[in-house]
PDB file with one MODEL, atoms N, CA, C and O in Angstrom:
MODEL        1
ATOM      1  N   UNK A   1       0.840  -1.177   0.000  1.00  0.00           N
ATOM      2  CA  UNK A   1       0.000   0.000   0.000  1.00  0.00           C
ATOM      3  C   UNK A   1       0.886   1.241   0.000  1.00  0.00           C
ATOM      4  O   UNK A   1       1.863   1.162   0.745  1.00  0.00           O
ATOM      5  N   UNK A   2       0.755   2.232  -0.604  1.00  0.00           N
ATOM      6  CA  UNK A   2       1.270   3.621  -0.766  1.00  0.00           C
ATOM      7  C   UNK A   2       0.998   4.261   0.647  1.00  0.00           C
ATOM      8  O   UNK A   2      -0.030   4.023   1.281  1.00  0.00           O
ATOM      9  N   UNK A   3       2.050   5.134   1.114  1.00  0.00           N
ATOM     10  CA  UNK A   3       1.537   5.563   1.991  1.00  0.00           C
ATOM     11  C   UNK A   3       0.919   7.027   1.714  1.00  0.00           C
ATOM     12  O   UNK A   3       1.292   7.762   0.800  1.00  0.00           O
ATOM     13  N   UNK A   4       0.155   7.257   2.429  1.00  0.00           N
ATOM     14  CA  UNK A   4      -0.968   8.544   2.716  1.00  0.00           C
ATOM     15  C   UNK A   4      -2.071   7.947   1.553  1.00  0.00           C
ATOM     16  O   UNK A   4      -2.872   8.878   1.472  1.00  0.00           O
ATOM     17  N   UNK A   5      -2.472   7.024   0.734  1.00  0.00           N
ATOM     18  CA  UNK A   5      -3.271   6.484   0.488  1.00  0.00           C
ATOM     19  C   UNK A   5      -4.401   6.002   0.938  1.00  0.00           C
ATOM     20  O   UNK A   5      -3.983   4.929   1.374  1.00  0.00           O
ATOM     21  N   UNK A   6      -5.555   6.001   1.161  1.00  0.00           N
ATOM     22  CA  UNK A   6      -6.376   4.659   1.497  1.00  0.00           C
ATOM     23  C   UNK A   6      -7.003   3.822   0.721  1.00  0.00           C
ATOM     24  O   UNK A   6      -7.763   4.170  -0.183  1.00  0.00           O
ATOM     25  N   UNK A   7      -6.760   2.795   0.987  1.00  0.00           N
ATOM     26  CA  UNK A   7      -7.010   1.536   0.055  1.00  0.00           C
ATOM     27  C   UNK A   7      -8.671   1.537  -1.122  1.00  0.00           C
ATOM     28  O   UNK A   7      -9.676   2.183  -0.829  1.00  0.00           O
ATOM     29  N   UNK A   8      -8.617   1.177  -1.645  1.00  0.00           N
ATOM     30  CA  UNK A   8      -9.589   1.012  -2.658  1.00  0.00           C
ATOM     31  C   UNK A   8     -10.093  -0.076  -2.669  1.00  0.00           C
ATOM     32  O   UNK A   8      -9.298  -1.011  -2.578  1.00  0.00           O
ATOM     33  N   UNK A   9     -11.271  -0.346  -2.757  1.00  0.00           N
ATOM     34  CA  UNK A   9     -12.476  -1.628  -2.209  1.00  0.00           C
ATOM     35  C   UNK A   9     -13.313  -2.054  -3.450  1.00  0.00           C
ATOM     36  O   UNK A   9     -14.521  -1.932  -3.247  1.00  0.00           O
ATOM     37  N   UNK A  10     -12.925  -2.602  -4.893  1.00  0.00           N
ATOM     38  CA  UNK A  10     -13.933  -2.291  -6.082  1.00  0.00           C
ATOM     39  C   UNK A  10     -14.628  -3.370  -5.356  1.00  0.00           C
ATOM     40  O   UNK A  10     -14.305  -4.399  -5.950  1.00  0.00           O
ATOM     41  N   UNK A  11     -15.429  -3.676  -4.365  1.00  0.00           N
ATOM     42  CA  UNK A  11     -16.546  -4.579  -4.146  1.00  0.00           C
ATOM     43  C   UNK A  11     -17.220  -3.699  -3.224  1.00  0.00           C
ATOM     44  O   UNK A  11     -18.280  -4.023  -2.688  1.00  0.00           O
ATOM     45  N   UNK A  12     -16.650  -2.611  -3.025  1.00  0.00           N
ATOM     46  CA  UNK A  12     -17.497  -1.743  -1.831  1.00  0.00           C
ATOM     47  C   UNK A  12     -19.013  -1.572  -2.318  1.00  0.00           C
ATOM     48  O   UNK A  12     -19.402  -1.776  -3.468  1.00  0.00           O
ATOM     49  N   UNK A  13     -19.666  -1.229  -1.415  1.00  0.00           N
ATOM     50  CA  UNK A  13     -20.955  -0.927  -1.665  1.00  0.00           C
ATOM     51  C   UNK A  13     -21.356   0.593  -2.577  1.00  0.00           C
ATOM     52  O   UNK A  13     -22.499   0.857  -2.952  1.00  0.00           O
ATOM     53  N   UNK A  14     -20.407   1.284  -2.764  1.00  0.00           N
ATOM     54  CA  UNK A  14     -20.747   2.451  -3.379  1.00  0.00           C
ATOM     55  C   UNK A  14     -20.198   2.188  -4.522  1.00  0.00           C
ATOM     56  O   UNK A  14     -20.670   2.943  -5.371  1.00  0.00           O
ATOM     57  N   UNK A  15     -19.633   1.669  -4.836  1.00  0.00           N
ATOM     58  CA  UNK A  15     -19.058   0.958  -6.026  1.00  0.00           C
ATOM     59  C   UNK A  15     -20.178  -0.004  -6.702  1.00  0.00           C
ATOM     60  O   UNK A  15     -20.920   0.211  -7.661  1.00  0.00           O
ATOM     61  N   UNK A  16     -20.067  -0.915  -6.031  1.00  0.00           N
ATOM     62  CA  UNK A  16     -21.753  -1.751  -6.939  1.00  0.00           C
ATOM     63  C   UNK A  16     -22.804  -0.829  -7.183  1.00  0.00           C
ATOM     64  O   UNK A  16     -23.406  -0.666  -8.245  1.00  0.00           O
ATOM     65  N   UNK A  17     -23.036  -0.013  -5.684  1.00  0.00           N
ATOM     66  CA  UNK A  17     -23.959   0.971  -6.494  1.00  0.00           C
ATOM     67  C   UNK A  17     -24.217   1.264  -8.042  1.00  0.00           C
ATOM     68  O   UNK A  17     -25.082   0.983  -8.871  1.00  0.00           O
ATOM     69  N   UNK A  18     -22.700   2.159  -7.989  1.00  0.00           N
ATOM     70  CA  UNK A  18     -22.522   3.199  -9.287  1.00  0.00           C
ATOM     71  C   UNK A  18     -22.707   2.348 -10.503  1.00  0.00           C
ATOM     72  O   UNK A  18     -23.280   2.788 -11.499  1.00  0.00           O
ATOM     73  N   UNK A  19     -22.093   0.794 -10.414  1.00  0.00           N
ATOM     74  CA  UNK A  19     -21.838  -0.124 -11.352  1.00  0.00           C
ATOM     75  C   UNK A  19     -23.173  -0.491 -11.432  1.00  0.00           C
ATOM     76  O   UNK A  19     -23.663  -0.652 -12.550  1.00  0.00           O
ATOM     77  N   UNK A  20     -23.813  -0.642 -10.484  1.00  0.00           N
ATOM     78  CA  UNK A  20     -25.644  -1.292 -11.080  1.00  0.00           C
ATOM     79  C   UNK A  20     -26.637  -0.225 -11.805  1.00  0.00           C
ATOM     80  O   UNK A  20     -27.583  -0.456 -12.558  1.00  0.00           O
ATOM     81  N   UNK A  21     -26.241   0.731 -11.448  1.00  0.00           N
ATOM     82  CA  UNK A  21     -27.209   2.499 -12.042  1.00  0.00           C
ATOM     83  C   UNK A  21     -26.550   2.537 -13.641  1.00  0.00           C
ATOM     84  O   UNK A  21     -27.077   2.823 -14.716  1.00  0.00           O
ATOM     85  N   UNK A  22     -25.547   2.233 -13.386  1.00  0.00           N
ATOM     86  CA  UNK A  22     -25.170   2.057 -15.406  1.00  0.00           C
ATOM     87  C   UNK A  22     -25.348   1.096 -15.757  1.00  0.00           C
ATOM     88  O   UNK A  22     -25.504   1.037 -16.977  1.00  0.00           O
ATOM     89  N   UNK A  23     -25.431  -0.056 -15.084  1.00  0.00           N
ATOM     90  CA  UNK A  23     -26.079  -1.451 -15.736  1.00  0.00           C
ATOM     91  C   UNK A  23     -27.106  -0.827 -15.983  1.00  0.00           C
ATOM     92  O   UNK A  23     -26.861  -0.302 -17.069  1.00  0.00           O
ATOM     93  N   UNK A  24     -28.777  -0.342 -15.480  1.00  0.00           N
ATOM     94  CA  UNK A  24     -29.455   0.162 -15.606  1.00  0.00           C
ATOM     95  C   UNK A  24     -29.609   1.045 -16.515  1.00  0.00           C
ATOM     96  O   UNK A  24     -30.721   1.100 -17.041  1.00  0.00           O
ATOM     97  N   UNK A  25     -28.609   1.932 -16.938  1.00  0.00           N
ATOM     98  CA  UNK A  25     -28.909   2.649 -17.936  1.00  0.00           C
ATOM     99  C   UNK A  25     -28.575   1.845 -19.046  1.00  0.00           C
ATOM    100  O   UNK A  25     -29.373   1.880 -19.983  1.00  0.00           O
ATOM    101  N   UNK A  26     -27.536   1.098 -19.160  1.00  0.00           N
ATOM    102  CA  UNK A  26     -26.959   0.793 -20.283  1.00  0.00           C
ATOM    103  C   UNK A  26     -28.197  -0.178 -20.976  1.00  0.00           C
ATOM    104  O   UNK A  26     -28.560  -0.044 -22.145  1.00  0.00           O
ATOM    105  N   UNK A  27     -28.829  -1.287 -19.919  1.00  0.00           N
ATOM    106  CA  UNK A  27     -29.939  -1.800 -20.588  1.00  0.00           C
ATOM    107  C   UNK A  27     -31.362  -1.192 -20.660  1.00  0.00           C
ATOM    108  O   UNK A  27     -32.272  -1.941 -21.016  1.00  0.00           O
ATOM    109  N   UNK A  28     -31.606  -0.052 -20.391  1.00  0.00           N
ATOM    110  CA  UNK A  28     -32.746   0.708 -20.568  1.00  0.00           C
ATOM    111  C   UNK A  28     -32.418   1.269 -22.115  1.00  0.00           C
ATOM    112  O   UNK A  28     -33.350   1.136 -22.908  1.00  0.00           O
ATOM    113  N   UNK A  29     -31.328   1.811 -22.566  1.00  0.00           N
ATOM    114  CA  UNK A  29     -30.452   2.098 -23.767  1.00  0.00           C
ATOM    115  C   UNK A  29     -30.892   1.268 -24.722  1.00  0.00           C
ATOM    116  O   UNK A  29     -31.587   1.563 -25.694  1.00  0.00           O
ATOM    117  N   UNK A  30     -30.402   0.062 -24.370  1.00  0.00           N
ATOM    118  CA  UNK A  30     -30.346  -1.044 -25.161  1.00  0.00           C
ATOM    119  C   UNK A  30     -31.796  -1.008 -25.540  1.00  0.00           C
ATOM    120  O   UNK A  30     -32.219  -0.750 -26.667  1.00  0.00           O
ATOM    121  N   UNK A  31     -32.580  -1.319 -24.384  1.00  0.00           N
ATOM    122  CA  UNK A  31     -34.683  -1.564 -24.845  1.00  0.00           C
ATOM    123  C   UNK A  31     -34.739  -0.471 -25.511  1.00  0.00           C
ATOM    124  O   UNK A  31     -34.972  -0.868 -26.653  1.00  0.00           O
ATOM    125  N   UNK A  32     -34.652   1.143 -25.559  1.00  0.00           N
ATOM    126  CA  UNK A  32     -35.133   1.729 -26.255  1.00  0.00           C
ATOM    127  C   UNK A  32     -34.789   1.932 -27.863  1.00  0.00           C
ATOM    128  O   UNK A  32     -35.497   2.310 -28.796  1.00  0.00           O
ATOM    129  N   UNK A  33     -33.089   1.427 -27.774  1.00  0.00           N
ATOM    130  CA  UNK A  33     -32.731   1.297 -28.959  1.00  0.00           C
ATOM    131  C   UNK A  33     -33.569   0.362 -30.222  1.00  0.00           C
ATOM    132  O   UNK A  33     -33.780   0.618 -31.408  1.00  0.00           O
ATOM    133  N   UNK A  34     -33.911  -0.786 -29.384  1.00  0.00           N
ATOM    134  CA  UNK A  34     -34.038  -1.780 -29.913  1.00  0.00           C
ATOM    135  C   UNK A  34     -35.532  -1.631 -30.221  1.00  0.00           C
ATOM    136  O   UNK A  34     -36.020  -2.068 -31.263  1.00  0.00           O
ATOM    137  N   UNK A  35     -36.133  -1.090 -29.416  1.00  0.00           N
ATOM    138  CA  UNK A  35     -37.531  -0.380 -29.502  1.00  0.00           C
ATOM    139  C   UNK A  35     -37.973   0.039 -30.674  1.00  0.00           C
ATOM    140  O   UNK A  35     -38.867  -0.312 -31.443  1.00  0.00           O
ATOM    141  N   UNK A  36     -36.895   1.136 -30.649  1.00  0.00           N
ATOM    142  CA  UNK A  36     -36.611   2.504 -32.223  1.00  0.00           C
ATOM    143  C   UNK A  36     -36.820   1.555 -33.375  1.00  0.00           C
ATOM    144  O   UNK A  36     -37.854   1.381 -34.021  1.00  0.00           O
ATOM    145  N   UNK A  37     -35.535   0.919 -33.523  1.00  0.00           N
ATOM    146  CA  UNK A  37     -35.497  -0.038 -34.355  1.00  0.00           C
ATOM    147  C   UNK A  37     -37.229  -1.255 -35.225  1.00  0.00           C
ATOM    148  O   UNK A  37     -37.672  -1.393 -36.365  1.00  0.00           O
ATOM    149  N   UNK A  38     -37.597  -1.805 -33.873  1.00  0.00           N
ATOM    150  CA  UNK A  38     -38.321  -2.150 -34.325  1.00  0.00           C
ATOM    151  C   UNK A  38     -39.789  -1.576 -34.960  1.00  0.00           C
ATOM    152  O   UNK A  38     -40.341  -2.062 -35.947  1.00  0.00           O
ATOM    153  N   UNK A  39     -40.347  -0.301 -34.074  1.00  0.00           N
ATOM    154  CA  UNK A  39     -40.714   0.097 -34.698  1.00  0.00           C
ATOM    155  C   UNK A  39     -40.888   0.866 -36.426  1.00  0.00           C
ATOM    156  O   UNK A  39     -41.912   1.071 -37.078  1.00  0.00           O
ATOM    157  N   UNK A  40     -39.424   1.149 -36.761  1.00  0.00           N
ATOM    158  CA  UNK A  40     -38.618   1.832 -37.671  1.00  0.00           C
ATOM    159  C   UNK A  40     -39.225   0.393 -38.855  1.00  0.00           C
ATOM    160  O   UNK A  40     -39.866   0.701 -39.859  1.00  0.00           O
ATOM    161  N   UNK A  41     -38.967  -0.821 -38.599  1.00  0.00           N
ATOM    162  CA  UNK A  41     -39.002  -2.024 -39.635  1.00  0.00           C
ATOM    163  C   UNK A  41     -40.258  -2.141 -39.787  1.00  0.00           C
ATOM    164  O   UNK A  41     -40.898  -2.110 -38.736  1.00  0.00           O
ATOM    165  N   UNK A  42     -40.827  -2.264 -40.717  1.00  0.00           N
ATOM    166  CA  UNK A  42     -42.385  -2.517 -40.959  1.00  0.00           C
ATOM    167  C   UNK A  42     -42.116  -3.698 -41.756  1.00  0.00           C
ATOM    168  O   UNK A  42     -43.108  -3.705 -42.486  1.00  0.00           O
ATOM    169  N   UNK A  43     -41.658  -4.357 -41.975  1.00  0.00           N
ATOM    170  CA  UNK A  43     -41.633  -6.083 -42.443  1.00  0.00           C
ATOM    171  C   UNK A  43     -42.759  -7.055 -41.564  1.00  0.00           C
ATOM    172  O   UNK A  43     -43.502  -7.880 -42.095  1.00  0.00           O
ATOM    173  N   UNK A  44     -42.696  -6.730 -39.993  1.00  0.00           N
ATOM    174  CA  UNK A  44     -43.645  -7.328 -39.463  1.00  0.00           C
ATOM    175  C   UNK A  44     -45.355  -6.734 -39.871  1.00  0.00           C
ATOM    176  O   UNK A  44     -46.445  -7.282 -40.033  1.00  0.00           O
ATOM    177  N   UNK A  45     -44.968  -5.682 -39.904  1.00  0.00           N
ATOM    178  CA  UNK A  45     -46.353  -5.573 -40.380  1.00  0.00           C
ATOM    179  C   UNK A  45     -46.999  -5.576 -41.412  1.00  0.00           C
ATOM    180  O   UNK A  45     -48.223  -5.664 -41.504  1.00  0.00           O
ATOM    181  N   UNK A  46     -45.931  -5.445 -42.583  1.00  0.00           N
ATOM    182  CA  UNK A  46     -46.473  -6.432 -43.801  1.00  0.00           C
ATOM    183  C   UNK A  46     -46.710  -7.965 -43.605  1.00  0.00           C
ATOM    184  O   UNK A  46     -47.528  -8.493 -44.358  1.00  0.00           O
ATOM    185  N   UNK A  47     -46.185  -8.599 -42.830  1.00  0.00           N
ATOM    186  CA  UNK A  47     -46.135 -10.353 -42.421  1.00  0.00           C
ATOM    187  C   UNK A  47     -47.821 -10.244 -42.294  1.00  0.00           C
ATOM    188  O   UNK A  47     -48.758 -10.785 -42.880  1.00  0.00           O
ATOM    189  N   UNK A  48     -47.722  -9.469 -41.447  1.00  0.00           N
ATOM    190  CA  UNK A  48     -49.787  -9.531 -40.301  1.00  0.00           C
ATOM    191  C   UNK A  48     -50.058  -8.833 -41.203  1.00  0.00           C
ATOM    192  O   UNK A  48     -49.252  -8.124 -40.599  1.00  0.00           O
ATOM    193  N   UNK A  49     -50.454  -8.133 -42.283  1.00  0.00           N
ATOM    194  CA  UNK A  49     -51.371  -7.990 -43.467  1.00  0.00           C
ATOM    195  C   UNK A  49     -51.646  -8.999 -44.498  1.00  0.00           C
ATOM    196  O   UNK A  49     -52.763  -9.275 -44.938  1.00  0.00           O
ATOM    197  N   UNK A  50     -50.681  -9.451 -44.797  1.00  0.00           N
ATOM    198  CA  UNK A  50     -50.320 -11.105 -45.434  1.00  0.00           C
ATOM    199  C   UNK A  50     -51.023 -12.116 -44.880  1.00  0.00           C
ATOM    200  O   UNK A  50     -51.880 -12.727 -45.519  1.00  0.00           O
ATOM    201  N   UNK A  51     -50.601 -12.483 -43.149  1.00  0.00           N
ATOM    202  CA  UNK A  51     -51.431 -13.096 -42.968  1.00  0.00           C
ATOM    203  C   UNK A  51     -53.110 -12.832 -42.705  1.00  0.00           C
ATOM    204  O   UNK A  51     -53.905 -13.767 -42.608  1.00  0.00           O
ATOM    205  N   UNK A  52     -53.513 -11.338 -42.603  1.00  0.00           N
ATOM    206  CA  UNK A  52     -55.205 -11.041 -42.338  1.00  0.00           C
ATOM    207  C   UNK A  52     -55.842 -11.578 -43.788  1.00  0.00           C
ATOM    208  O   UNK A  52     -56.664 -12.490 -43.871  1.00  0.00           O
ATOM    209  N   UNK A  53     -55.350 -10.900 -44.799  1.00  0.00           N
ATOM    210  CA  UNK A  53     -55.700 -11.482 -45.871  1.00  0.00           C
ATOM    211  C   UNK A  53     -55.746 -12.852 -45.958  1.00  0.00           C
ATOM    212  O   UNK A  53     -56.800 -13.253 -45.465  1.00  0.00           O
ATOM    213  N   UNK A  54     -54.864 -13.986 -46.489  1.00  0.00           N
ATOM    214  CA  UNK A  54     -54.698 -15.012 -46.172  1.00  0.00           C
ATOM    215  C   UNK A  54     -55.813 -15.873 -45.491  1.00  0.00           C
ATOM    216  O   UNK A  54     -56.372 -16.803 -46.073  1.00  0.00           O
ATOM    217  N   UNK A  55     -56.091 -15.481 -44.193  1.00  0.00           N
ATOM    218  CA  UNK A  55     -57.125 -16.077 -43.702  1.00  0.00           C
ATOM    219  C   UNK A  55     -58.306 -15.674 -43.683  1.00  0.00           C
ATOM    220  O   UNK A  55     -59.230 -16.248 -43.106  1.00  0.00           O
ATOM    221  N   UNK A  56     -58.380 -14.624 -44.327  1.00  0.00           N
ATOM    222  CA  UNK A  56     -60.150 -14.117 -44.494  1.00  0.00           C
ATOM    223  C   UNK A  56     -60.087 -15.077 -46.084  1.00  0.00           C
ATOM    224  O   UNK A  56     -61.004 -15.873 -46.285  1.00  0.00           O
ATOM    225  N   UNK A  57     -59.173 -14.955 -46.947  1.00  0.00           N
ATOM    226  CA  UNK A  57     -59.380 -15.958 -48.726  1.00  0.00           C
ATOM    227  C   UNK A  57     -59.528 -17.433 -47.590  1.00  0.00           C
ATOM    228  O   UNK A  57     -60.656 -17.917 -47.680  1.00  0.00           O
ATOM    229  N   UNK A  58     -58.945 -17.911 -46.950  1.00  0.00           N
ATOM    230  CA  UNK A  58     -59.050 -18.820 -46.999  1.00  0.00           C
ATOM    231  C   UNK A  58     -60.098 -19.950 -45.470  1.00  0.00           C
ATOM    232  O   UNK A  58     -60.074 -21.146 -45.183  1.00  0.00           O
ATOM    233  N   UNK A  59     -61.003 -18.527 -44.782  1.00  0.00           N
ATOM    234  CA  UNK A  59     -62.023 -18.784 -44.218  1.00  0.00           C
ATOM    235  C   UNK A  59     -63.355 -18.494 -45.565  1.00  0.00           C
ATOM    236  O   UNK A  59     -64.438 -19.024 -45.319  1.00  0.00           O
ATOM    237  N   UNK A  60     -63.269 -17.854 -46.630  1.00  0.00           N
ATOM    238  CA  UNK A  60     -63.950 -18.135 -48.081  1.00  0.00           C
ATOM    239  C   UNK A  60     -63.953 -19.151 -48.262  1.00  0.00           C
ATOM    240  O   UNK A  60     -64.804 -20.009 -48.027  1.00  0.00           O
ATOM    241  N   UNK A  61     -62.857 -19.205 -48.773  1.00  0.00           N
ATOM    242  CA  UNK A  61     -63.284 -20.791 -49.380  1.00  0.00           C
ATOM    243  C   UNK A  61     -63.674 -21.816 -48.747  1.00  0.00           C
ATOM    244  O   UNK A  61     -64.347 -22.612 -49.402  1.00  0.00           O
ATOM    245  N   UNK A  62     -63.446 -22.085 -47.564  1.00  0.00           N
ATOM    246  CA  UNK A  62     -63.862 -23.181 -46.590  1.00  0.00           C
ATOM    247  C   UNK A  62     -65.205 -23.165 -46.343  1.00  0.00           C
ATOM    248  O   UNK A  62     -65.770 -24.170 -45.911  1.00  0.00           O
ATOM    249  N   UNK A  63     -65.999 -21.763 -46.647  1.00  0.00           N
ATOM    250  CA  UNK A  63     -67.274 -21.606 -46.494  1.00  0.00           C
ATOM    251  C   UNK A  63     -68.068 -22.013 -47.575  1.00  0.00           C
ATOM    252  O   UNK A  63     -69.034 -22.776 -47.600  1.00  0.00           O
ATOM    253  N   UNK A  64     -67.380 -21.238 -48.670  1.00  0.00           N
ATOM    254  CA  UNK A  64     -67.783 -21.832 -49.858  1.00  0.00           C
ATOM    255  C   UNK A  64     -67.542 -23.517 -50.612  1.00  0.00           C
ATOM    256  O   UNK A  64     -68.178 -23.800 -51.628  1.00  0.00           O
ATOM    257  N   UNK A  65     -66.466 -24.641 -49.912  1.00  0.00           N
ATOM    258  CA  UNK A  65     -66.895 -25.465 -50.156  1.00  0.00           C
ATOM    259  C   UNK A  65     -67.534 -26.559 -49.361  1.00  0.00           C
ATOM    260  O   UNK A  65     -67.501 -27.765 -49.601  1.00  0.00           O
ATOM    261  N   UNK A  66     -68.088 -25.971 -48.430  1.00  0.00           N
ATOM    262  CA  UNK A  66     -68.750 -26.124 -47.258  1.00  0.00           C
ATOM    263  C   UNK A  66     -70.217 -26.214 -47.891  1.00  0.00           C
ATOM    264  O   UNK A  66     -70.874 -27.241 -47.719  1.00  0.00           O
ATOM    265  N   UNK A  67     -70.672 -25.256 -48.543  1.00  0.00           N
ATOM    266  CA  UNK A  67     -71.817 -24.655 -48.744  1.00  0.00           C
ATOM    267  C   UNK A  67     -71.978 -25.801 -49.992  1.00  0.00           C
ATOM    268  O   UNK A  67     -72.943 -26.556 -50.107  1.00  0.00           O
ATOM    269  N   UNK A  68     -70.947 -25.756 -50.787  1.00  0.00           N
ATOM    270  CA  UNK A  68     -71.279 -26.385 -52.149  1.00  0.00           C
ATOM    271  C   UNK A  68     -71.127 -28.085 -51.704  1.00  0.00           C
ATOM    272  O   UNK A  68     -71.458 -28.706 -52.713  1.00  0.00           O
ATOM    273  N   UNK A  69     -70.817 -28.909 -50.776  1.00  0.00           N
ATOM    274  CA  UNK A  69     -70.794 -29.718 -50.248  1.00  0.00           C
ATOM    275  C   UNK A  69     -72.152 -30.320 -49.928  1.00  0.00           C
ATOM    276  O   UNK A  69     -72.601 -31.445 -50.145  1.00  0.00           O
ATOM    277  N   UNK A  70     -72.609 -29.383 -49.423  1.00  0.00           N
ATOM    278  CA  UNK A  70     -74.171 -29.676 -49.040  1.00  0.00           C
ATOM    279  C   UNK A  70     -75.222 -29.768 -49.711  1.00  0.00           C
ATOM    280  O   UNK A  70     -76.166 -30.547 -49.574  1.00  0.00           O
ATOM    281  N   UNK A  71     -74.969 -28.575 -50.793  1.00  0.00           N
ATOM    282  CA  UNK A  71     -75.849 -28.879 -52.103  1.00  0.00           C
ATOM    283  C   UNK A  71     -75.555 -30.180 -52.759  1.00  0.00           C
ATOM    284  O   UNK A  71     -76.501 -30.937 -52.977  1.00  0.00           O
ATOM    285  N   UNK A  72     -74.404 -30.508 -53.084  1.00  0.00           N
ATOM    286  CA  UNK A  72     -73.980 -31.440 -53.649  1.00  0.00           C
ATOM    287  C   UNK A  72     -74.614 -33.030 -53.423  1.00  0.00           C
ATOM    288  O   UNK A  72     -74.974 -33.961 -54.144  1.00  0.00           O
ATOM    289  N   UNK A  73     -74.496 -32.683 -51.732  1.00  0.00           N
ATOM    290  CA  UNK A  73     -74.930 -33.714 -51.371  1.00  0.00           C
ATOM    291  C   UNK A  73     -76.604 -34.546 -51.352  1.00  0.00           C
ATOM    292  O   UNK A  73     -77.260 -35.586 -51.409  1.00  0.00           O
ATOM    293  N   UNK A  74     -76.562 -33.055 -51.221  1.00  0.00           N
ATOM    294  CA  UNK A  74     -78.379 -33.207 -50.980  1.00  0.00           C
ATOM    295  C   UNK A  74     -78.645 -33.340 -52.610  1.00  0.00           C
ATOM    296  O   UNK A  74     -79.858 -33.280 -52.814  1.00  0.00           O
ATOM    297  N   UNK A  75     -78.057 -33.466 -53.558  1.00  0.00           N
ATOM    298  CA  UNK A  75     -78.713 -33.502 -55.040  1.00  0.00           C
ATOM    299  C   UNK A  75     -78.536 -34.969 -55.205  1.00  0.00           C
ATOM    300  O   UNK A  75     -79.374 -35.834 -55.458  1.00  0.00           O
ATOM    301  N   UNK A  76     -77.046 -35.066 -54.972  1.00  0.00           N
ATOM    302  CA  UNK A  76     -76.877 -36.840 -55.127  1.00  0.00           C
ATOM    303  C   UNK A  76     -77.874 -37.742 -54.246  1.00  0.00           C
ATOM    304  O   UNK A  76     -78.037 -38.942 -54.464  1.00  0.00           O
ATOM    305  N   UNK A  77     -78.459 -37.096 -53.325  1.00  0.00           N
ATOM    306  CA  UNK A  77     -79.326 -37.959 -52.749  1.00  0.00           C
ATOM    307  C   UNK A  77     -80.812 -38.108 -53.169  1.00  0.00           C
ATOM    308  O   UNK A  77     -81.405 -39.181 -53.063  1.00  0.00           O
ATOM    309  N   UNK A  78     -81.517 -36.710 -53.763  1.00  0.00           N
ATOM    310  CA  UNK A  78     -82.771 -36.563 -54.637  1.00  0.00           C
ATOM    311  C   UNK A  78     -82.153 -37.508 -56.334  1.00  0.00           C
ATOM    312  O   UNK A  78     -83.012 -37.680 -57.198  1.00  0.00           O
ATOM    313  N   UNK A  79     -81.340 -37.792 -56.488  1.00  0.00           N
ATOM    314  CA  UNK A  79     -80.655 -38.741 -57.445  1.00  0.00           C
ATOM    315  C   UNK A  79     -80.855 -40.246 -57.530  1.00  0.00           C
ATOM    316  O   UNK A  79     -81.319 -41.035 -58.354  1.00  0.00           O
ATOM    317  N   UNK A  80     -80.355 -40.297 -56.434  1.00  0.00           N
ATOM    318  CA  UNK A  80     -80.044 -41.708 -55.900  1.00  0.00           C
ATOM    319  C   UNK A  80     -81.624 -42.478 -55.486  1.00  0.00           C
ATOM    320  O   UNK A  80     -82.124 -43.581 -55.708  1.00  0.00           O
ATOM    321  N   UNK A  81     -82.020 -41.335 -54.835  1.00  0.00           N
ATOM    322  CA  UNK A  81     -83.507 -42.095 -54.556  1.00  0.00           C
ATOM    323  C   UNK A  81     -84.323 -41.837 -55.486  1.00  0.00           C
ATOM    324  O   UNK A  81     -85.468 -42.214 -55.241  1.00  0.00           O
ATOM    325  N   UNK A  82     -84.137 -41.226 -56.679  1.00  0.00           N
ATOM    326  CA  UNK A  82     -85.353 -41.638 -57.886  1.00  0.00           C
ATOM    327  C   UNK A  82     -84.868 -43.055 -58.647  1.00  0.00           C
ATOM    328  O   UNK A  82     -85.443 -43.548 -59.617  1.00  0.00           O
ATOM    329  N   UNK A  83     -83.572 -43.641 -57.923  1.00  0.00           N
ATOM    330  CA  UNK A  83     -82.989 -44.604 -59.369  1.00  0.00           C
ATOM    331  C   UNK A  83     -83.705 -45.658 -58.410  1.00  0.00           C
ATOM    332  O   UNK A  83     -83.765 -46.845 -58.731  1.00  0.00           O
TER     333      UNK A  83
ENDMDL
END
């Protein structure tokens, strides 16, 4: 130890302090960065327009061969029972 010095403690408590308040900032940084960012990309929200579409064509058609299923059926059967 030097003399007229006093020793230095990097585990002291005012030390973790200081070191956890910039952990804190540094990852609050990070979320907002990353935040920016994502908002900034609209790729996801072309994805979820892609898919709204998508499943409204293809709750259609399920209706529609749903619908034509039934007719279908019910004809082959006014069919079947005149033979």
């Amino acid at each position: 130890m030097i003399p007229g010095r006093t020793s230095f403690d990097p585990t002291g408590p005012r030390i973790r302090g200081l070191l956890f308040a910039k952990w804190r900032e540094l990852k609050m940084l990070l979320y907002v960065t990353t935040w920016l960012q994502l908002k900034a990309d609209r790729r996801a929200l072309t994805a979820l327009e892609y898919g709204l579409v998508g499943s409204v064509l293809l709750a259609t058609v399920v209706v529609g061969f749903k619908l034509l299923a039934n007719s279908a059926s019910s004809k082959f059967g006014t069919i079947g029972g005149s033979l």
